[in-house]
N, C-alpha and C positions, 0 to 999 in steps of 0.2 A: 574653653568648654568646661563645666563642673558637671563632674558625677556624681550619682545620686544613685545609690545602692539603698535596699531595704523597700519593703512595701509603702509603710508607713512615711518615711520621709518623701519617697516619689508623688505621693498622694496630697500630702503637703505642700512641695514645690509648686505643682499643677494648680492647686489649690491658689496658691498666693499668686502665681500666673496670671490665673483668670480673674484674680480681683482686680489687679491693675488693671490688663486689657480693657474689664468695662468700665471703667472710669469715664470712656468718653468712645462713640461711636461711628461716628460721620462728622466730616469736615467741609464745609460749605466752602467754595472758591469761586468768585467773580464779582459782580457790581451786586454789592447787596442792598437788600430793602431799607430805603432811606436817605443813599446816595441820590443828590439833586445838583443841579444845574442850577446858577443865580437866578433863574428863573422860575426856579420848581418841576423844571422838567426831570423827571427819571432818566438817571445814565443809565442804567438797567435799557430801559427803551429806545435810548438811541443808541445803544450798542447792537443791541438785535435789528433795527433799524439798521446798521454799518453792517451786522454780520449777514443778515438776511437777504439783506437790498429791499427796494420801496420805491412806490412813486409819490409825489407832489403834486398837491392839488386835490381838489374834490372830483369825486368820482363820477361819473359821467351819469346824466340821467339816463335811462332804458329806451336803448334805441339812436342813441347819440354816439359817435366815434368817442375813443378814449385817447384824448390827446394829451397826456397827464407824461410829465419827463420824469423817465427811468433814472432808478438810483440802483445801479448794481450791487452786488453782494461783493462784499467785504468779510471771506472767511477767516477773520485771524484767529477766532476762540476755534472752529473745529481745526485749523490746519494744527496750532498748536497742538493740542490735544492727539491729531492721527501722529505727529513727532514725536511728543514728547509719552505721551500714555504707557509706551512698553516700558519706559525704564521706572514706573513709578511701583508696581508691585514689588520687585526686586528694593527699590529702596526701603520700601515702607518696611518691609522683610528686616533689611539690616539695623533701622531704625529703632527699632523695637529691639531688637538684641543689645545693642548698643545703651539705649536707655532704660535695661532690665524692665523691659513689658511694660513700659509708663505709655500706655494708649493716649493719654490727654498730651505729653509732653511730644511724644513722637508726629500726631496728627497736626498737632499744631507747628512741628518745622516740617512736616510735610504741606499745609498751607501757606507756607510764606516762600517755600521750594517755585509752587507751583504759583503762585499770586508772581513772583519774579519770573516764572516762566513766561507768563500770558502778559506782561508788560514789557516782556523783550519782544515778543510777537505783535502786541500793536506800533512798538515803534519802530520794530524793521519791516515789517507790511508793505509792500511795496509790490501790487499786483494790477489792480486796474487803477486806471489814471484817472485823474481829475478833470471835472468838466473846465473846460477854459474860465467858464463863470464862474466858479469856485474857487478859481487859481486866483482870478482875478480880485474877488470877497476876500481871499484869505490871504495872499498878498505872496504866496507860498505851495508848492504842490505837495508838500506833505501828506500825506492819504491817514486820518484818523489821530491826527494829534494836531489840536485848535489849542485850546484852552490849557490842555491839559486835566480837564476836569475830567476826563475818564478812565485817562491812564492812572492819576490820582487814585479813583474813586476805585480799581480791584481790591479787592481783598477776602480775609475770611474767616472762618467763624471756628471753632471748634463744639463739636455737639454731643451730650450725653444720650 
């Protein structure tokens, strides 16, 4: 810890403090805009697809049963998140001491902290099971790692 006696110098410090700090503001973490599938599909969307759950199929005209098969929800970005979220304030806290208030340098190993977070969450995800048919397509009962294009495709951004 330095101390810092005198008006004028403490005013200073603060001063230089806060310059760093806004160097950069928010850290963007997860499947960003861009990210595609050899098809052009957004991982973005079939990830919320995986986390949200969905059905298959067109939707039923008005007045017709909805015979459309369920795709349950897949929370691995909020369960992550309800784990991992309480220790990230305390980090960021040390981060920034640690890298004398360098806001761009700290957010940015605080997005690759947490991008390594949420890719250890989709490959140990292991909550609801796979449709037989899907075991059977995929040759494997893995729940959210095919291609790997999604696990791939986290990551993140650092923002002014």
């Amino acid at each position: 810890m330095v101390q810092i006696t005198g008006g004028d110098k403490l005013e200073k410090a603060l001063a230089d403090i806060a310059q760093k700090i806004s160097k950069a503001s928010e850290v963007d973490i997860g499947f960003l805009s861009g990210a595609t599938y050899p098809d052009g599909t957004s991982v973005a969307f079939v990830a919320a697809m995986n986390e949200f759950g969905h059905r298959i199929g067109s939707a039923p005209e008005e007045g017709e049963e909805d015979t459309r098969e369920s795709v349950p929800p897949r929370p691995f970005f909020r369960d992550m998140i309800a784990e991992k979220s309480g220790e990230w304030p305390k980090a960021v806290g040390n981060l920034l001491v640690e890298n004398d208030y360098d806001a761009e340098k700290t957010l940015g190993q605080t997005g690759e902290a947490i991008k390594g977070q949420l890719q250890e969450s989709i490959v140990k995800f292991d909550s609801v099971p796979l449709a037989p048919s899907t075991v059977a397509a995929k040759g494997n009962d893995k729940q959210l790692v095919d291609s790997g294009t999604m696990l791939n495709s986290v990551g993140y951004e650092v923002k002014e």
